[in-house]
C-alpha positions, 0 to 999 in steps of 0.5 A: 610253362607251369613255371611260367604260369606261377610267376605271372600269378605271384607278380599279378597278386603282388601288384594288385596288392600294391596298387590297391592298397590292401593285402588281396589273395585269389579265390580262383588263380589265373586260367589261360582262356580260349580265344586270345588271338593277340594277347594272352587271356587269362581269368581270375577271381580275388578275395579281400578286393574292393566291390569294383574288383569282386567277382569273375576277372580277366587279365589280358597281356599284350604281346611284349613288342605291342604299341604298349599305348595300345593298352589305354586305347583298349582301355578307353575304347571298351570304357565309352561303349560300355558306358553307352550301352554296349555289352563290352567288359570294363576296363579297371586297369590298364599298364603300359609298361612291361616290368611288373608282367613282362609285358602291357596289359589290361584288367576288366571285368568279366562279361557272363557268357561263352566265345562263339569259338567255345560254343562251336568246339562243343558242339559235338562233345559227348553226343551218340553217333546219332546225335551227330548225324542229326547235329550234321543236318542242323549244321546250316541252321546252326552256322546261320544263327551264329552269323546271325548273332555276330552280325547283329552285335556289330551292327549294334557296336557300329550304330553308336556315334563315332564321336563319342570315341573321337571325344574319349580319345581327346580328353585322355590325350591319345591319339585319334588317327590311331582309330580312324581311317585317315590316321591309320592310313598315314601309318600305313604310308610311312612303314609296312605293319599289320593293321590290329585296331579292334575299331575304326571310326569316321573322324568329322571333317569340316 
């Protein structure tokens, strides 16, 4: 696996250079992350970048037999809601082919802040005997708050106009049954797969 780690570091700096147009070098090497259930998540850091590419990175690869469109659709989707507010990293790059990386995949911008996964792991790190009882007694308090938290970013997520996406998707000339129910449907009518979409949205009828 470590070999495997370098080679994806090597062909990840060899790209960036190429497609930058300058010699760039990494001030901190891809680390797997925490919490990619569909994709491998890796974050980075780069030197001798552009401002858009300073600071804190992510590079997340798709899995190799990925609807490789799946990376501009996530590009696109992540790109108009961020743009409208929407706390959601922006996408720089997106790759739909797998031969510089062995498979499709996205780089954005690092959003500050932890998985809800990392926080609940870390919950009990460290902590006396004491400490856990006590943690244990505030557990339903602490699962209420994170329901909470989770409950409030997707109402906030759902609230934005599903015709921005509609439009987005337009003008980038993909395909909009991909990201509403009726297309998805359809799919779903002509072979047997596993529904991924991170978003679906109500497409206007006349």
């Amino acid at each position: 696996m470590e070999g495997a780690e370098t080679d994806l570091s090597v062909a990840l700096l060899d790209f960036l250079s190429q497609r930058l147009g300058r010699l760039v070098t990494y001030v901190a090497p891809p680390v797997e992350l925490q919490g990619g259930f569909e994709s491998r998540v890796y974050s980075f850091a780069l030197d001798g970048a552009p401002p858009e590419f300073e600071g804190p990175m992510v590079l997340r690869v798709l899995r190799r037999l990925e609807d490789p469109e799946r990376a501009r659709r996530e590009a696109v989707i992540h790109n108009t809601v961020a743009e409208h507010g929407f706390p959601a990293p922006r996408v720089l790059i997106a790759v739909t082919t797998s031969e510089q990386l062995g498979a499709p995949f996205l780089i954005m911008q690092k959003v500050p802040g932890t998985t809800m996964l990392t926080q609940f792991q870390g919950l009990g790190r460290g902590r006396s005997s004491s400490e856990l009882i006590r943690l244990l007694i505030r557990m339903p308090q602490i699962l209420r708050a994170m329901t909470s938290q989770l409950a409030e970013t997707q109402v906030r997520l759902h609230r934005l106009p599903g015709d921005l996406l509609l439009r987005a998707f337009e003008r980038e000339g993909l395909d909009v049954g991909a990201i509403t129910f009726d297309g998805r449907l359809r799919v779903s009518s002509t072979r047997p797969h596993r529904v991924s979409s991170p978003i679906f949205v109500r497409q206007p009828r006349d």
